[in-house]
C-alpha positions, 0 to 999 in steps of 0.5 A: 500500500503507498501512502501519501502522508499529509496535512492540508485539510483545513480541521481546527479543533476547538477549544474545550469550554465545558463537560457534564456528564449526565448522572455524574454519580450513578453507582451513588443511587442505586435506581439508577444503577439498573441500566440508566444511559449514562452520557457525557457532553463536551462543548467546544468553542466553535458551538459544537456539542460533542456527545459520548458514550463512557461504556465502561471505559471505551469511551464512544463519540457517538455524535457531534451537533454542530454549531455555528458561526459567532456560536459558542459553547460556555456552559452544560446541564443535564435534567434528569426527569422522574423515575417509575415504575411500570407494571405490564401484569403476568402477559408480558413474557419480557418482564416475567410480570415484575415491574420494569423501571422507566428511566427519566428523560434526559435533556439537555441545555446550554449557554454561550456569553448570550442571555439565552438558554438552549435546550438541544434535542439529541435524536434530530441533533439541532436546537429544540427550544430557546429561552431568555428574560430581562438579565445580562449574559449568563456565565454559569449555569447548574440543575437544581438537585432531585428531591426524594418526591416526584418533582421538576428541576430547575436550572440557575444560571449565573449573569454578569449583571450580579443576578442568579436567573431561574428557568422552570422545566416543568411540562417538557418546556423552558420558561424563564421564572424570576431573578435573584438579585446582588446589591452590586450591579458591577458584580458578576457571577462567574460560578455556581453550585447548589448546597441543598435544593434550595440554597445556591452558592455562587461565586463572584468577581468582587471576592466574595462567596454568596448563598442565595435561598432561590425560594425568595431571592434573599441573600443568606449568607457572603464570605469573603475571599480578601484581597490579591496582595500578590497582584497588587505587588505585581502590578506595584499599585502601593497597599492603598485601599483604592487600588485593591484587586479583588479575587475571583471565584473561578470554581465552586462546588459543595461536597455531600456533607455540606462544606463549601469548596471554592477556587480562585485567582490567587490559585487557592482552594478554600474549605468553608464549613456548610454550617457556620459558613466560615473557612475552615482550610486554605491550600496553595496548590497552583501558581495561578488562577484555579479554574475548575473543581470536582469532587468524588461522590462520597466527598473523600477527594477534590480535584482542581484545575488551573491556568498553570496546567496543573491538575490537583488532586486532594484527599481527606486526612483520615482521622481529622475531621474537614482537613485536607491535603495535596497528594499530587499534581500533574500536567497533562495539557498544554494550556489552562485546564478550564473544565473538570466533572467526575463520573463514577459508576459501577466499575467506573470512577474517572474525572474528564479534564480539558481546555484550549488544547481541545484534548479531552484527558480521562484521569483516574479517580478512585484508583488514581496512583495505581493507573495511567490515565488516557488522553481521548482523540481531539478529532470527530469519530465521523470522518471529515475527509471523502475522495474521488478515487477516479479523478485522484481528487479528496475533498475535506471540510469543517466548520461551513467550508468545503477545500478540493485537493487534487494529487497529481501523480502517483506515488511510484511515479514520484519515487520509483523504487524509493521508499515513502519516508526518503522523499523529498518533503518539497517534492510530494508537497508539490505533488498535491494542490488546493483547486476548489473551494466551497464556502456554505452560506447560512451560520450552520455548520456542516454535518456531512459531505460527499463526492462521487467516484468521478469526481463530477459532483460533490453533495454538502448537507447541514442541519437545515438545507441540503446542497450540490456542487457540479466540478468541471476540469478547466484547461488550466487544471482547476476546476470550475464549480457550479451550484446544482439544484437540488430537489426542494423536497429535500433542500430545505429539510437538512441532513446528517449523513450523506453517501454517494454510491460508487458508480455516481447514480444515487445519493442517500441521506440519513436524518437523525432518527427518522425512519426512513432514508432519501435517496435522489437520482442523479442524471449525468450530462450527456457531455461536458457542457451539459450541466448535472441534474436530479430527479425531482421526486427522491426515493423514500426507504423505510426503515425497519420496524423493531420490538423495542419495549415502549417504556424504552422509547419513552424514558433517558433518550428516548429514540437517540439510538436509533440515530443513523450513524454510517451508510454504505454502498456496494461496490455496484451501486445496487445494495444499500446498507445502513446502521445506528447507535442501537446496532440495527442493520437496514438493508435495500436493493436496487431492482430493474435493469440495472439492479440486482436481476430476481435470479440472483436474489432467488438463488440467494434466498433459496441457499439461505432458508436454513441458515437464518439468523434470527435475533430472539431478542430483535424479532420484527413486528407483525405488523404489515406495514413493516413489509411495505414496500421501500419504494411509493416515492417512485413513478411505476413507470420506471424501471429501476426501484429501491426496495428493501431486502427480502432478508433484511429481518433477519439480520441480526442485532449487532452487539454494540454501535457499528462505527465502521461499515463497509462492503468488500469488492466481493460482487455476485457473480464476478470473482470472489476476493474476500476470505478466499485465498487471493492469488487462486482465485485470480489465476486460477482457470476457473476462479469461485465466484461470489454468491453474494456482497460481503458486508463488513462491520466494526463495533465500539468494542473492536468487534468484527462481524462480516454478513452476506446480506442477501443470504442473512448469514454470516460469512464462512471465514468469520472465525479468521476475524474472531477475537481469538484469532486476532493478534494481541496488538488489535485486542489491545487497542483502546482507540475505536476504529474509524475506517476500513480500507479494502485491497483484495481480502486484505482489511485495512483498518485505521484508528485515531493512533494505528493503522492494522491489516488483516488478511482474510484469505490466509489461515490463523495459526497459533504463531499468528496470534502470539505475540510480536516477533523481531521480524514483525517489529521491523516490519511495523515501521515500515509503511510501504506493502508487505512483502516479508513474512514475520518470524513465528514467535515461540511464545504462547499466546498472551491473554489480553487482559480485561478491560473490567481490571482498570476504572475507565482510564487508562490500563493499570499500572504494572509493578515492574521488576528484573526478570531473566534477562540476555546480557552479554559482555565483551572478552577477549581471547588468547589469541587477541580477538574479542567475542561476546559471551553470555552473562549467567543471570540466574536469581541467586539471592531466591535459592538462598546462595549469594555471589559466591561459596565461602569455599571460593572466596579465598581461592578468588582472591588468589586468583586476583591477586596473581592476575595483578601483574597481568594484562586480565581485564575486568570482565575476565575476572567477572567472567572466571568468577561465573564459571567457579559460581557455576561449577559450585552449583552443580556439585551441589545439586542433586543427580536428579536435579542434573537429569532434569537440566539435561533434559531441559538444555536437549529440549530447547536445543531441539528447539533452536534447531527445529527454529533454525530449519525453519528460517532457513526453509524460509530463506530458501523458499523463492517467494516469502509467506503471505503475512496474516496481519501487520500494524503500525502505531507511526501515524497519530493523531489519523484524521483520516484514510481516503483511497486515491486509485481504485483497486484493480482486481488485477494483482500487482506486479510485485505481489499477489494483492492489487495495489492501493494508494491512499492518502493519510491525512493526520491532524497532530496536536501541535498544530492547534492554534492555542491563544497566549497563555497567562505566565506561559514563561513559567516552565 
């Protein structure tokens, strides 16, 4: 596989500015433990919203809601609805009659520096509602705690005014209430936290700290924090009254018992007591201003962010009642730390930090000293970046604008037999150029994109309109970009995902959760002047109906994981494949002259009448509305139809979301390549022909399945993808996959921080899943194809560890110790040479035997003391040391001990010889073995993988695989444009 390895696309990766998880504390009620759907949001600066899925510690981007332009996202809220209990009687087979607990709904709302608050709506992915009142902008925003009995929260939000706004949820709205006022108008609220329901906490810009009672709007309570007199020398303002700075209460937030945390620009955390409000402990733990706070459910740990980068963590002295300590500090970002929240749960007890670098960091709370923490990607799990692999063009996009690169010329046009990584930087920089670009009207940013294979046609989607774009070559080289018009039925209504099939014909378009997809016809030109077209009437599939219990659609999300989230085409453009959060596969055909013939289909369903797969826990409804057909959007007149696979029912549940769906290039009829051994079936005179399209899917959890759509059947080389037949390597990896890129049965799959290849045609063997041999680690820094085989590794398999043994950071920290090591030292010979000889590193302080026997001090000292006059190095005399050692040893063990060391030195000089023949049969062998799987970790942070050729069926000259180029664009970390930092001197 060539690689262009590049960095043109214009990604920027916005600042963090806030983080909420939805339940921050589910292990703390035991209701919610029983299967509450936990999530994380993240707002960044541009007004994104980013919404993950902790799932014990594999951290899911499951969507991003875009923002806008001038848009920002400043503060984040869960309110949780009411808990029931719903008893469906003895009927329900499901609930074996015993009551089932109907979650509340979670929603979600938002401020960004306006006096508006907006509550999203998480199946569509857009703004649901808006509310403001008569206050200044709002700076902070918290819920107001659940009471035991059932009622609604409220959120509070903190202005610039100096005034605490109230905002009801009552009746699935958002009204604005009343308004809690400060004397002091030039008072602004910049944090806020609640002690009780009813008693807020907020911190303010003049150095004080305010209880308001929201019931009445009375302020109960006002510590103050003092004077920065460390500023003030700073500034040399004098210790007049006059010139006084006032500290700034960045943070607060209330621990179970009541007590007060807060922190400030003076970079101080303050204990106040939640009963007599007064300070109970002051600790200077950051240089500068401390920005954020979070605590542990059960109050025993405070954790605090700041300017400096530092990230504290705090622990209760035992057996001193409201004192605490420093245990550590840490910096793991390379700007301010602006946001924390705590999330602990069954398993699972972490703290999200993060701020202008726009990495989200994981750290370990609980165990926090006894595991590593994890660093999440900064770039989207949705790839921002499609190509035309016929006219060698890749578009990317962010934000509302869309940039068309054009490559050139291949990549073995340019460097001939050199390798990829000793070209010229200058020379493969010129090799790609900008040649279009397309700038969205409207403040929406966009939300998915695509190109046809050609080239001809780009489609651009957002959240309210849907766009297409004609490209034409002009003689120069560039192109010329000409708006096309899109069906009005479609171009007003928006979309959120967006896929053009490879022969340019259809386009289909996802929105949200809706039940159906679009699909439009595009009519190509007749020639080069003609201008691109669409149908007027779109194709409207309908989407299966499932069995999902009615206390499910109705309670925490709702029907959020139904959200479409990948669609695909096959390689011909007559079956399309698309699935959602909630794993559910949908599947439709393209029938007519150019579609798939009934023969084929026949022959299909007949082969697949005894190996249906049936999800007992999925089965469809009855209802017949469920078999409708796919198609009333089109005109009976016309020939070719979209309908739904006559299998599709029968597919089963996938166990997590699909991040990753593709078809092969398998395609009834012509020859088979996936999973069938690559070099036979393109050679052979006869080579076997697929039956049916292969249908690739990669869960959240790493997990690979393969389907035969038409057949509803897995494929028969499945077991070759299996967890146990996959290399430790894979199993390790914490990333999710993105995409998958195909080259014959070859699957390159890539990631945020790997890119690994699985070749489907070849056999597992225990070698092939053990662990990494020399031979495999030279051939992981390469990036070129693979042509080398790896040397099978004597180890025994390694069990890959259970992701359950760590909190949902990273892994665990491992106790590290000298184990049975090579050494070897340099002697030299009588006859003047030097050789490398083995150093015995036997443990003997374990078999209670020190560096030598009594025995043999006296005769070694004799020993040095005649080689004083000689030319004897120091490792002689080491050396002699380890044979008079060995020699001791031997007489003193038992004859059966002697047996045994025999036995075992024939055993593993059996062993060297029967590895010696091998690599010598291996060496001798005139072409080397098809290696099973590869990987490389080089290429990190991977914003995406685009082919720029199409694959060939035909094999390539120098090997059995047809070629691939691709285009690997990465995104590092350093290249995020971060603003000057406060004291960015300080090292």
């Amino acid at each position: 596989m060539d690689i262009h390895r590049c960095r043109f696309v214009p990604f920027k990766a916005a600042a963090i500015n806030a983080v909420a998880f939805s339940h921050p504390h589910l292990a703390a009620d035991s209701k919610y433990s029983r299967g509450a759907p936990a999530r994380m949001a993240i707002g960044r600066a541009n007004g994104d919203i980013e919404i993950w899925n902790p799932m014990h510690g594999t951290w899911m981007q499951e969507t991003t809601i875009p923002g806008g332009q001038d848009r920002s996202v400043e503060g984040l809220a869960w309110v949780v609805g009411d808990d029931e209990e719903l008893d469906y009687g003895h009927g329900n087979s499901s609930t074996k009659g015993r009551p089932v607990l109907s979650h509340g709904q979670l929603r979600l709302f938002s401020i960004g520096y306006t006096n508006t608050i907006t509550e999203w709506d998480l199946e569509k992915g857009c703004a649901k509602r808006h509310a403001s009142g008569q206050h200044g902008e709002l700076w902070c925003l918290a819920t107001q705690p659940k009471a035991a009995a059932a009622t609604t929260q409220r959120l509070v939000g903190g202005t610039m005014d100096g005034c605490l706004a109230l905002y009801t949820t009552e009746d699935d709205d958002l009204r604005f209430q009343r308004l809690c006022r400060t004397p002091k108008k030039s008072v602004k609220i910049v944090s806020i936290a609640f002690q009780t329901r009813q008693l807020a906490v907020a911190g303010c810009s003049d150095g004080t700290i305010r209880v308001f009672d929201i019931r009445n709007g009375a302020i109960l309570h006002s510590m103050t924090m003092g004077r920065d007199l460390l500023a003030e020398r700073a500034v040399g303002s004098g210790a007049s009254s006059g010139s006084a700075k006032h500290v700034i209460v960045w943070s607060v937030r209330c621990l179970p018992n009541g007590d007060i945390v807060s922190g400030d620009s003076t970079g101080q955390i303050c204990i106040w007591d939640g009963a007599t409000y007064t300070q109970a402990q002051r600790i200077q733990s950051h240089t500068q201003d401390v920005l954020s706070l979070a605590t542990s459910a059960d109050g025993s740990s405070i954790i605090s962010g700041g300017m400096d980068r530092r990230v504290v963590l705090y622990r209760e002295i035992a057996g001193q009642t409201s004192r605490w300590a420093k245990v550590w500090h840490r910096r793991y970002h390379q700007h301010d730390v602006k946001a924390l929240a705590a999330f602990e749960s069954k398993g699972v007890s972490v703290v999200v930090a993060g701020g202008p670098d726009a990495t989200p960091v994981v750290l370990p709370l609980q165990k926090s000293g006894f595991e590593h923490h994890r660093t999440l990607s900064h770039l989207p799990q949705t790839v921002p970046v499609a190509s035309a692999p016929d006219a060698r063009l890749v578009i990317c996009w962010w934000e509302r604008r869309v940039e068309i690169w054009a490559f050139d010329t291949s990549l073995n046009e340019i460097l001939g037999d050199a390798a990829t990584d000793t070209a010229d930087a200058d020379t493969l920089d010129r090799n790609r150029r900008l040649v279009g670009r397309i700038i969205i009207k409207g403040d929406a940013n966009i939300t998915a994109a695509a190109i046809s294979a050609d080239g001809s046609y780009v489609v651009v989607a957002t959240i309210n309109e849907v766009k297409a774009f004609q490209l034409r070559k002009t003689s120069s080289g560039d192109l010329a970009i000409s708006k096309v018009a899109v069906p009005a039925s479609i171009a007003n209504k928006g979309a959120s995902g967006a896929a053009v099939s490879p022969n340019g014909r259809w386009v289909a378009l996802s929105n949200g959760v809706e039940n159906h997809m679009t699909v439009i016809e595009a009519v190509s030109p007749g020639n080069d002047d003609d201008k691109l077209s669409f149908r007027a009437k779109p194709t409207r599939l309908v989407r299966l109906r499932r069995s999902i219990p009615r206390h499910e659609l109705f309670s925490g999300l709702g029907r959020y994981d139904r959200r479409v989230i990948r669609l695909a085409f096959s390689p011909d453009s007559k079956l399309l494949a698309v699935g959602d959060l909630a794993g559910y596969i949908d599947t439709w055909v393209l029938r007519g002259p150019n579609g798939i013939t009934d023969e084929v289909s026949a022959t299909d369903a007949a082969d697949g009448e005894d190996d249906e797969m049936v999800d007992v826990n999925d089965e469809e409804d009855s209802d017949a509305s469920s078999d409708e057909d796919a198609s009333d959007a089109e005109d009976d007149g016309e020939a070719n139809k979209w309908v739904r696979n006559p299998r599709a029912k029968q597919l089963p549940k996938l166990s997590g979301a699909p991040v990753v769906l593709s078809f092969s290039a398998d395609v009834p009829g012509a020859p088979a390549v996936a999973g069938e051994p690559f070099s036979s079936s393109s050679q052979s005179a006869n080579p076997p022909l697929a039956r049916d399209y292969v249908l690739l899917a990669v869960t959240a959890t790493s997990r690979l399945f393969a389907f035969n759509p038409l057949r509803a059947r897995l494929v028969p080389w499945l077991r070759r993808l299996s967890p146990a037949n996959l290399p430790l390597e894979f199993r390790n990896i914490r990333d999710i996959s993105k995409g998958v890129l195909w080259q014959g049965p070859r699957v390159w799959i890539y990631g945020t921080s790997f890119l690994f290849m699985v070749d489907t045609s070849v056999e597992p063997t225990a070698a092939s899943t053990s662990t990494s041999s020399t031979a495999d680690k030279a051939n992981a820094s390469s990036s070129t194809a693979l042509t080398s085989a790896p040397t099978p590794s004597a180890e025994a398999p390694k069990r890959k560890r259970k992701r359950g043994d760590d909190s949902g950071a990273g892994s665990r920290m491992e106790i590290t110790g000298l184990g049975p090591q090579r050494v070897q030292m340099v002697v030299e010979s009588a006859e003047g040479g030097v050789s490398w000889v083995d150093v015995d590193m036997e443990d003997a302080e374990e078999k209670g035997e020190g560096l030598g026997d009594d025995d043999d001090d006296g005769d070694s000292d004799e020993d040095s003391d005649s080689d004083d006059g000689e030319a004897t190095s120091h490792a002689q005399k080491l050396l002699h040391q380890q044979q008079q050692q060995q020699q001791a040893k031997h007489h003193k063990k038992s004859p059966r001990k002697t047996r045994k060391q025999q036995q075992d030195e024939e055993k593993e000089e059996k062993e060297a010889a029967e590895a010696d023949k091998q690599l010598q049969k291996h060496l001798r062998s005139p072409q080397p073995q098809t290696p099973r799987w590869w990987h490389t970790f080089k290429y990190r942070p991977i914003l995406g993988v685009v082919p720029l050729a199409t694959a060939s069926s035909t094999p390539s000259s120098s090997s059995a695989y047809p070629s691939l180029e691709v285009a690997l664009i990465e995104r590092p970390g350093w290249d995020i444009d971060l603003p000057l930092r406060y004291g960015g001197d300080e090292r």
